[in-house]
N, C-alpha and C positions, 0 to 999 in steps of 0.2 A: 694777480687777481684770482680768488676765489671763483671754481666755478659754480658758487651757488649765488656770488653776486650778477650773474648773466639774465640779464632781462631778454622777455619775448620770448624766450622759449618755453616749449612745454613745461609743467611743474616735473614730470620725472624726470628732465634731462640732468641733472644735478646727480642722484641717484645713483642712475645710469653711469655716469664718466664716475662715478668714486668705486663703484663694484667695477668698473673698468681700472683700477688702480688709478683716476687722474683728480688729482684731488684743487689742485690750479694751473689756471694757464700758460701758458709756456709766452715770454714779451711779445713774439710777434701776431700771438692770437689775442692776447690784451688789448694791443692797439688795432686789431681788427673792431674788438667788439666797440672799444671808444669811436673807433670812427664808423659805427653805425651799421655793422654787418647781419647785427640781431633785428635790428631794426627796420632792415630794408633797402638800406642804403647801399649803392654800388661801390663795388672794392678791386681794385687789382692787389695782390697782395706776391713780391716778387721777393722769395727767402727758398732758402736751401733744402734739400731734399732731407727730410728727419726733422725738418723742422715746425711742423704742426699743421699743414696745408690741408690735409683731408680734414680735423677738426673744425675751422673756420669754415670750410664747406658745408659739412654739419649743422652748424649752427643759423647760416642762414637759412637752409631750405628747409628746416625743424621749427623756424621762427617762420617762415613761409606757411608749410602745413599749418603751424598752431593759429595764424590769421584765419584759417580757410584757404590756403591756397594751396598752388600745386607747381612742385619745384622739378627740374629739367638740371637732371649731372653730364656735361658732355666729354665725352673720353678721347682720345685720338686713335686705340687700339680696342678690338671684339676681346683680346687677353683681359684688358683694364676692367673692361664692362662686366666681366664674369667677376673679376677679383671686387668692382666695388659693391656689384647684386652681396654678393656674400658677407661683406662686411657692413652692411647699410641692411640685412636682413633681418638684424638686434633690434630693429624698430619697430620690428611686426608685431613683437610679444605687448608692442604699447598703443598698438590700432592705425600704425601708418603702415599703408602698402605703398612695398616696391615692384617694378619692371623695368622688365630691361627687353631694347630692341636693337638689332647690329643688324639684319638681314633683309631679303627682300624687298627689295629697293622700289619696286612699284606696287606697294601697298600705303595702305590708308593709314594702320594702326588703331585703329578706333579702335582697340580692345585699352588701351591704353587708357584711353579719359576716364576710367576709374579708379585709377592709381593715381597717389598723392605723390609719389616721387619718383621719378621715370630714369633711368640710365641708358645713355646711347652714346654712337660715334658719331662725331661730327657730318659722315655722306651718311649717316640713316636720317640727321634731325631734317639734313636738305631736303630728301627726297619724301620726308615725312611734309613736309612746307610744301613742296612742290604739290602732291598729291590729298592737299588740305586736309590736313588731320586737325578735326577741328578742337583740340583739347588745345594747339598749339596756341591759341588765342587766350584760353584759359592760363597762361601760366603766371605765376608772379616772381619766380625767382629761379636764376638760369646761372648754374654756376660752366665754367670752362677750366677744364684741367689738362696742364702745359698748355699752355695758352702759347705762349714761347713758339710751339712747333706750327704758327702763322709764317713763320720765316721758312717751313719746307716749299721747297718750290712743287712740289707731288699734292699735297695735301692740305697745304695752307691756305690756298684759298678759299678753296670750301668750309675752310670754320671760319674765317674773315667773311665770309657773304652770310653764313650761316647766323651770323650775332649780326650782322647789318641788319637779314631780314627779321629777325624775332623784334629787336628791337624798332623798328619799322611797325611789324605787327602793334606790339606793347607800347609806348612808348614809356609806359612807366616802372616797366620790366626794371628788376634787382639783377646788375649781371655782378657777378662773383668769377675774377681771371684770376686762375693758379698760375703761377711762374717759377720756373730758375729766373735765380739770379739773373737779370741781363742788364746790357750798357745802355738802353732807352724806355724801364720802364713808367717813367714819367711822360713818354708819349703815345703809350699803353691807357695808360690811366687818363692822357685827354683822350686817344678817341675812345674810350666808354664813359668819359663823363662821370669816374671817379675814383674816388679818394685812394693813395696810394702807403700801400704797406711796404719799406723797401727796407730789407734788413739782412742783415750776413749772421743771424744769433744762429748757433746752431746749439742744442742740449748736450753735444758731447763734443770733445776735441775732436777736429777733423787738421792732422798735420799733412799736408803736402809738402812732395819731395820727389829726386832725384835717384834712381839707386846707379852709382857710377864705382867700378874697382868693388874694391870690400867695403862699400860704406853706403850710410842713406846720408844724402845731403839734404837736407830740410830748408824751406822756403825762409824760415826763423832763422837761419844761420846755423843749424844745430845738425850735429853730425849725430849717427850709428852706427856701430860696428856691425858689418853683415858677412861674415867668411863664405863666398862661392867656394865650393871646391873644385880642385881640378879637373876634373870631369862633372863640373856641373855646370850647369847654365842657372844665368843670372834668376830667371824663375821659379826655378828648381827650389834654390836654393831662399828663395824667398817665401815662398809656399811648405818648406821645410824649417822654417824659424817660425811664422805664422801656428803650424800645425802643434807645434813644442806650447804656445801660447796656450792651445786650446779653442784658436781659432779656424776661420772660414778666408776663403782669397777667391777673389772673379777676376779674372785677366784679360782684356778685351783685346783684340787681334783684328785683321784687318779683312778676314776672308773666309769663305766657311773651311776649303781643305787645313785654314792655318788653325782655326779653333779645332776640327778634329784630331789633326795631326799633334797640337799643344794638350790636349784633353788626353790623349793615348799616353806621353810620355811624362804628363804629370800622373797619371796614373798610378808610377812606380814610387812615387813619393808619397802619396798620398794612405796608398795602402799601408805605411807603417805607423799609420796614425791613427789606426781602426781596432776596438776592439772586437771581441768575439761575439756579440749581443747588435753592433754593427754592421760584424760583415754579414748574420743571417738575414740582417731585414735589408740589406745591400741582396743580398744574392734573390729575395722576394721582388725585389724592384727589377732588378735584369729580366727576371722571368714576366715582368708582367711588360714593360718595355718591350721584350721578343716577343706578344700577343698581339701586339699594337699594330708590328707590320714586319712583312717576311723578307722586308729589304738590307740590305748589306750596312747600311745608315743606322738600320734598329739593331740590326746584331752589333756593331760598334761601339754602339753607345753603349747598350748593354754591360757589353765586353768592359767598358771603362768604368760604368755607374757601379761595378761588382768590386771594383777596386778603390771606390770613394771620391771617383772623377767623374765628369762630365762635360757632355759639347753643347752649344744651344745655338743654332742658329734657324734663318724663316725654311732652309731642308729638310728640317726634323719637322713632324708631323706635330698636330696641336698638342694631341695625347700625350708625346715625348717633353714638349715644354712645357706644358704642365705639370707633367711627374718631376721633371728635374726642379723647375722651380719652387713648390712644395722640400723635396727633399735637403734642396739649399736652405729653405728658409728655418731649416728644423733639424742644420748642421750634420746632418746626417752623411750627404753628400760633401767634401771639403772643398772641392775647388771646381768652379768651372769655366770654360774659355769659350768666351762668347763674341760674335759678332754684336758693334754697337749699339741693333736693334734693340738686346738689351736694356741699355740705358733709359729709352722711351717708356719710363714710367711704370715696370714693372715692379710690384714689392720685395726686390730680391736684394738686402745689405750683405754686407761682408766685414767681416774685421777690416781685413787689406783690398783693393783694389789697385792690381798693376795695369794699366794703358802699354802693355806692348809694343805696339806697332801705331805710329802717331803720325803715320802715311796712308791713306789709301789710294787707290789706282780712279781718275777720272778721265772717266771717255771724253770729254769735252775739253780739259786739257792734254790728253793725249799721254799722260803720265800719271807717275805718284804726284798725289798733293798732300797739305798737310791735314792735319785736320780744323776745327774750325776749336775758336778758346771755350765756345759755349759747350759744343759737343763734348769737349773733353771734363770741363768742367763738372758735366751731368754725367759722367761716368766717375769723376772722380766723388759726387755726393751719394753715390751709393756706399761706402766707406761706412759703416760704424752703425749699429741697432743699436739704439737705447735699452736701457734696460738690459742688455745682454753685455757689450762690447765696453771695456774704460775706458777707448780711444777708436778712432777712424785714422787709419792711414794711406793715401793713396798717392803712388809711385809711376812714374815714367821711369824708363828705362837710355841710358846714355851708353854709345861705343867710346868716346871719347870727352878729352877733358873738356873741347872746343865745344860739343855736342853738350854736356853739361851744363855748361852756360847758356848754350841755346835753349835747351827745353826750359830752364829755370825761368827766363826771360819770355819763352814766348808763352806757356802755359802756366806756370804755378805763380808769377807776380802776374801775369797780366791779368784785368780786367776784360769777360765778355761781351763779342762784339752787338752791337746795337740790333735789334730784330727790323726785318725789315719785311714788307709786304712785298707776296709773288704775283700778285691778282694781275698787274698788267702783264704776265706770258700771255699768249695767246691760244694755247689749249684752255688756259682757266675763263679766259674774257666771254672764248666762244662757246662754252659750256656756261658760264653762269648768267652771261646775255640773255640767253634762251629761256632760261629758266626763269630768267626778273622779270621778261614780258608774259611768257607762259602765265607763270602766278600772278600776273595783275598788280607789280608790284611797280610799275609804269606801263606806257602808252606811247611813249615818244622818246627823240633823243634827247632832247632837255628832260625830262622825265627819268631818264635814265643814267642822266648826269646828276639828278639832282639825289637819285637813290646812290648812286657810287660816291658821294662827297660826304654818305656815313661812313666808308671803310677806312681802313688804318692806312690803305694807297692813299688817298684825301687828305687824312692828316699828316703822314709824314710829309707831302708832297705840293701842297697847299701854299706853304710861305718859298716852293722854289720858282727858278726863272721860268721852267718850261713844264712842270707839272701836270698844270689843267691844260695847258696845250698837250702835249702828249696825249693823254684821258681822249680828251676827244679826238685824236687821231686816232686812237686804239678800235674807240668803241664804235668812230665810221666804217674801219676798214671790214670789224668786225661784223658790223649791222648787212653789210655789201656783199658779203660771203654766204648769210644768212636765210637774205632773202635770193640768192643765186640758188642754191639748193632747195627753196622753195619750203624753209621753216617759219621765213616771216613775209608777209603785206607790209608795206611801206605803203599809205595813201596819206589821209590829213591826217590818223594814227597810225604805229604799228601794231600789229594784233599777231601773235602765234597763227600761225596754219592750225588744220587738222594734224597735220604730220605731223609740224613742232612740236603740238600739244604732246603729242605719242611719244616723241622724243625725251622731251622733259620729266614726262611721266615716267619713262621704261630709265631713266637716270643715265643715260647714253652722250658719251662726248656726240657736238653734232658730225664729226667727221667721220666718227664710225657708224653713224647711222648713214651718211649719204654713202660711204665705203660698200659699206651690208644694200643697200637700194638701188646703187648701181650695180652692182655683182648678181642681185636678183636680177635685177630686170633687163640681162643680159639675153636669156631665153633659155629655153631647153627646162625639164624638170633636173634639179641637182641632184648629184650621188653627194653621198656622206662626208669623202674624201673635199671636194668641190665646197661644202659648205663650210668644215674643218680648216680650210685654206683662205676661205672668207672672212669667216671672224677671227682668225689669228693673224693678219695682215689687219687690222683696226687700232687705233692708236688707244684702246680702252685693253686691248691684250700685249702683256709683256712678253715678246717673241723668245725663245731659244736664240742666242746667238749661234752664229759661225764660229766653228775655230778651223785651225790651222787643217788643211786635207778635207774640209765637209764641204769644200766650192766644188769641186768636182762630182763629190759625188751626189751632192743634191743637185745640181744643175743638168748631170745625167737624171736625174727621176724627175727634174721639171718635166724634159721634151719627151718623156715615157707618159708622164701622167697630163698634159697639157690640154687635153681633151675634157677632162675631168673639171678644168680653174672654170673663174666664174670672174669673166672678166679676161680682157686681155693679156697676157705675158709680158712684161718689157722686154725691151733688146740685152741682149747679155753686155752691147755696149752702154748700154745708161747703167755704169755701174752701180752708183747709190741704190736705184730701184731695182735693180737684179737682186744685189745681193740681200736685199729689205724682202724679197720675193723669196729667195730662198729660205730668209731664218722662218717667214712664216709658211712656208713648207716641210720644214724642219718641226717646226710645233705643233704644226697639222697631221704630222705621220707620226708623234708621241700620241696624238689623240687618237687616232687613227687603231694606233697600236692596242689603246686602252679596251675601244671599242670594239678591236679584235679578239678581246677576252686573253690577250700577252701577258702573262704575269706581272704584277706590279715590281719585283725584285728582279726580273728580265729586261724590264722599261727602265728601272732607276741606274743600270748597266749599261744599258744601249747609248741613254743620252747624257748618263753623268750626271742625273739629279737626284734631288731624296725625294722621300715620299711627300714631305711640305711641299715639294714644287709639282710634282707630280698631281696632286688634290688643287693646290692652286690653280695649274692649270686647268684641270677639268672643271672646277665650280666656274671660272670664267668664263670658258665655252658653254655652259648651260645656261650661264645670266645671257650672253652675247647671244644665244641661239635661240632663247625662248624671245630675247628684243626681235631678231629676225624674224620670227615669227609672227609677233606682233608688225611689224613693219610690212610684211606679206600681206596680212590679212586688211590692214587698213588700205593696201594699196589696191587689190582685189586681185593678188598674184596668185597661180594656181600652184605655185611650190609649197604652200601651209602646210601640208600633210610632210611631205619630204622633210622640213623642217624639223617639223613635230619626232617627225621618228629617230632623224639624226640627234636631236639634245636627248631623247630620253636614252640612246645609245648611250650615248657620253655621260650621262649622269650616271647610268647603273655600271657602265663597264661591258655590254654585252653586244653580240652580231645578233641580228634580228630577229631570229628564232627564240629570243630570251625576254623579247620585250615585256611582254604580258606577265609573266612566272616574277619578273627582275624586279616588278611593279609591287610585288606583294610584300607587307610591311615586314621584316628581316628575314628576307631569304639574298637577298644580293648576287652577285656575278659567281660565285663558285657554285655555291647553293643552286641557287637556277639551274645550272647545267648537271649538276648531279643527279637532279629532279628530271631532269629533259631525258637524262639518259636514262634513268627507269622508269621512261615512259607515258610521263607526265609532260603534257608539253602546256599548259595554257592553266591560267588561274581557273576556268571552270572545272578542267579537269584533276586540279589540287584539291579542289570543291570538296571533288566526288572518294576521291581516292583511295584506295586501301593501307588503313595507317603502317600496317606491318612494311609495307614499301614505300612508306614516305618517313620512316624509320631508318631503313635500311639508305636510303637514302643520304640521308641527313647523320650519319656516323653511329648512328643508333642513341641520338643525343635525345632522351625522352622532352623535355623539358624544351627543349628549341623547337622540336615535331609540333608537338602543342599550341605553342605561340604565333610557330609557322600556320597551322590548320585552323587556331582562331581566325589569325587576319584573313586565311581564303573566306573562312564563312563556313567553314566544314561544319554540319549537324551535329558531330560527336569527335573531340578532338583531345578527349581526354587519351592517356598513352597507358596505362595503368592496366599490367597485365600483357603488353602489347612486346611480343618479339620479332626483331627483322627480320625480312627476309633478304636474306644474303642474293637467292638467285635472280630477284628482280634489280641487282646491279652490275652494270661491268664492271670486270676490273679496268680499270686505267687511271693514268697520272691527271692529277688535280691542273694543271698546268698547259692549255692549249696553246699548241702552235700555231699564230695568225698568220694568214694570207701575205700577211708588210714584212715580217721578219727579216730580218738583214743583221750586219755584223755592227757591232757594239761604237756608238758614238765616244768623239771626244771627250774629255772632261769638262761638267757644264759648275764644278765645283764653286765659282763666285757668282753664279747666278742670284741677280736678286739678294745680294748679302745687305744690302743698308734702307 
């Protein structure tokens, strides 16, 4: 199909896609549009990755605007949201505006309702519902991209209730599901109520396979000659035939120490595949990489991106995934070894993709499992750019001939397993419970049964023995829990509390707010450490684990610091809650540490994190600390202020003498204290200041001084002319030694890897 035969969309959308080089549509965006995508019409469309899925998106919410209406893109990843603002930003030059919102979870967005086409994550569109944004009513076309990742048990339920309630809202709502491939998406397509796109076309050969001995064994039956050498390993030398092509290779591994430790020693290969015009804009990336952050993770990487390698996992700070992925996608970078976060929809193709390691470690089984056929699958369709690549190849790896057979059988013929809804766990039931009465979206428990019998749980579960029995066993026990904690009234309706309402709003598992309400209402005004201990024991914050040697010596700084908890201690004999007690003591004195102005590259040492976990952490203690607050103030506890002071701690990085100075728009935790130390202690006195010493100050950076002296409000902040003065600073190291200081934590290296 011609894409000038595409009705319903704007007159230059045709234009547009041919100065795009797309001069027709690829089969499975054909039968999108036959089956009524331009139109209006709800579509699940489940095809392979390269295979046209953001186009088809396109088209509906262009055919959306061109109505008059206003279309809603939901992402699963803040990465995704930034990569589709950017590419959806071609539309501005033709009078459609985009936004995008990922943040801030208890806001309205009402800046929003003037934009025709909005990008978000799936827990912003909630909490934007939750907190009535009222454009939400306005929309006419909702597309969901991976739609597929309904089947995390983390994060799936929240896009599963999230399309419940819009569509609830709407009922005339266009929803548009992006998919991988999976084994039930004909049951996809009944619970939304439509037409289904199911297709394996892909634009370029995509051959999977085996690499086992000296050879590729291919799915086809077709062999390749691939010489390891004797001192190589099987990757090596994969990524060493790859590079001779002219290509790129992503190799997915199973854990972050294993992607940096694979990234380090493909390294050596990689660099022979670089020219000179390469390695200098390779050696400008390292350097800008080492800007990012002073931690041993950025010099690393560095160290490896200078050599045409790379590691990518959620340790590495935004900035780092971002420059690596940019630089992959512009072959720049030749290989890089990622954890399967990866996979989740990021635009990064490869000539080769090798799956490595097709084990990872689950706590709940207690071992290595395998991986799932879908997950592999979606690492295996990053394989192949159009337009760039003749082919897509993607490779498992085999020890053996037995092993060969296996992976052939369990991954490269099989078919992916069926998606299935996680909505009945019971962290998701009791969190979106809250939320469906909060918003008014029932009143009772038939009310609330009758909203949950839109979800994809309803449909798959519907025609079983025990289904709807279950459902309402879930959502009793849940409702009982609910109003125990005192979020809901149960009378002839149930109606949210005051409190509930605060809950739903502030976007808070309910458990971690009665967690944070009990621990207040403990008594006594809280120290820092106390409130740091608080929100990191809530099941809304992913703890530090233990390892091996940390029981001792946190369980020594329990009965040191115990004075300080907020809330009683368990017994060192209730082990599960001890040792739960500890890890979030352990994340509370990372915080702790932050707050003590400890260097970020002393912190990433102590607990064996990167700087992505380290920023992880900390933005969740300031969402978790500012909800605390908010729960204080509605309760009418006199801790609000304590509160207050501890998140802005934790936000900027500083001990309390920093707060006010840490506050002013780019001066941050170093800055502050360089300022403190010559004498500047408070934004009034930045106000007033003498530039020559807020110069000296600040490295003699004119141009930062500036920026810094606007945000105070300074009368005259121009630097022009302006030389430091050396003797209004001490000397000393950038680098203060905190109060918590202690010797160097375990390796927390698979933290948060998937």
């Amino acid at each position: 199909m011609d894409v000038a035969e595409v009705s319903g969309v704007p007159p230059w959308v045709a234009d547009h896609l041919q100065e795009e080089g797309i001069e027709s549509l690829y089969p499975p965006q054909a039968e999108a549009v036959e089956a009524g995508v331009a139109d209006g019409d709800s579509l699940v469309a489940s095809i392979p990755t390269a295979s046209g899925k953001t186009l088809i998106a396109q088209l509906a919410m262009l055919s959306a605007v061109e109505r008059g209406g206003k279309a809603l893109y939901i992402v699963p990843l803040r990465a995704l949201a930034s990569e589709k603002r950017e590419e959806f930003s071609a539309f501005e030059a033709h009078g459609v505006s985009i936004g995008v919102s990922t943040g801030n979870y208890d806001e309205s967005g009402e800046w929003l309702s003037g934009k025709d086409i909005i990008v978000a994550t799936s827990e912003k569109v909630d909490s934007l519902v939750r907190n009535g944004a009222p454009w939400v009513n306005e929309l006419d076309c909702v597309v969901s991209d991976e739609v597929h990742l309904v089947n995390d048990p983390n994060r799936g339920p929240t896009l599963e209730v999230t399309l419940a309630k819009l569509r609830r809202i709407n009922p005339s709502l266009q929803v548009v599901a992006l998919s991988a491939t999976v084994g039930n998406a004909e049951v996809m397509a009944e619970w939304l109520d439509a037409a289904l796109v199911d297709s394996a076309w892909r634009p370029i050969e995509l051959k999977t396979g085996v690499q086992y001995g000296q050879a590729l064994h291919f799915g086809d039956g077709s062999q390749r000659e691939l010489r390891v050498g004797s001192n190589e390993k099987p990757t090596e030398a994969i990524v060493r035939d790859t590079l001779a092509e002219g290509g790129s290779t992503l190799v997915f591994v199973n854990s972050r120490r294993n992607a940096e430790g694979a990234a380090k020693r493909l390294a050596n290969t990689s660099r022979d595949g670089l020219d000179d015009e390469e390695r200098e804009r390779l050696a400008e990336l390292a350097e800008e990489i080492r800007g990012v952050s002073d931690t041993e993770t950025s010099e690393d990487l560095a160290n490896c991106v200078e050599e045409g390698a790379a590691f990518h996992h959620a340790g590495c700070s935004s900035q780092h995934r971002s420059i690596v992925e940019d630089a992959f996608r512009d072959r720049l970078i030749k290989v890089v070894c990622a954890t399967p976060t990866l996979a989740a929809g990021v635009n990064t193709p490869s000539r080769r993709v090798v799956v490595r390691d097709w084990r990872r470690y689950s706590g709940e089984a207690g071992g290595m499992q395998p991986l799932s056929v879908l997950e592999v699958h979606q690492m295996m369709g990053r394989a192949g750019r159009p337009g760039r690549d003749p082919y897509g190849e993607a490779l498992l790896l085999a020890n053996s001939h037995d092993e060969l057979d296996e992976l052939l059988d369990r991954y490269v013929w099989a078919d992916p397993e069926p998606v299935e809804s996680k909505l009945a766990r019971e962290p998701s039931m009791r969190t979106h419970l809250l939320a469906t009465v909060a918003s008014g979206f029932a009143d009772s428990r038939e009310a609330l049964l009758e909203f949950l019998d839109q979800t994809l749980y309803a449909t798959q579960y519907r025609h079983g023995s025990d289904g709807g029995d279950n459902l309402e066993r879930i959502v009793e026990t849940t409702l009982e829990y609910l109003e125990r904690n005192g979020f809901v009234d149960r009378g002839e309706t149930i109606e949210a509390t005051n409190l509930g309402h605060t809950v739903s709003r502030l976007y808070l598992d309910p458990m971690s707010a009665a967690e944070i309400i009990d621990g207040l209402e403990a008594g006594g005004t809280p120290t820092a450490m106390g409130l740091y201990h608080l929100v990191s024991r809530t099941p809304d914050m992913y703890e530090l684990y233990l390892r091996s040697g940390d029981r001792e010596e946190y369980t020594m700084l329990a009965y040191e610091r115990e004075s300080t908890f907020l809330g009683e201690m368990p017994s060192e004999f209730e082990e599960g809650r001890f040792d739960d007690w500890l890890s979030a003591l352990k994340t509370a004195r990372m915080l702790e540490d932050w707050a003590s102005e400890i260097d970020e590259s002393e912190i990433a040492e102590r607990y064996g994190v990167g700087p992505g976990d380290i920023r992880g952490k900390v933005d969740t203690a300031e969402w978790l600390l500012g909800a605390a607050e908010s729960l204080a103030s509605e309760l009418g506890l006199d801790s609000v202020r304590a509160i207050a002071e501890a998140r802005t701690r934790v936000k900027h990085g500083v001990r309390e003498e920093l707060i006010d100075l840490a506050g002013v728009r780019g001066v941050g935790r170093k800055r502050a204290r360089r300022l403190h130390d010559a004498g500047i202690e408070t934004r009034a006195e930045l106000r007033e200041a003498e530039k020559a010493v807020v110069l000296a100050a600040l490295r003699g950076r004119g141009k930062t001084a500036e920026n810094v002296l606007e945000a105070a409000g300074h009368r005259d902040p121009d630097m022009d002319g302006i030389e430091p003065d050396a003797t209004a600073v001490p000397d000393r190291d950038d680098d203060r030694e905190g109060a918590t200081a202690g010797s160097a934590g375990p390796d927390q290296s698979n933290l948060g890897d998937f």
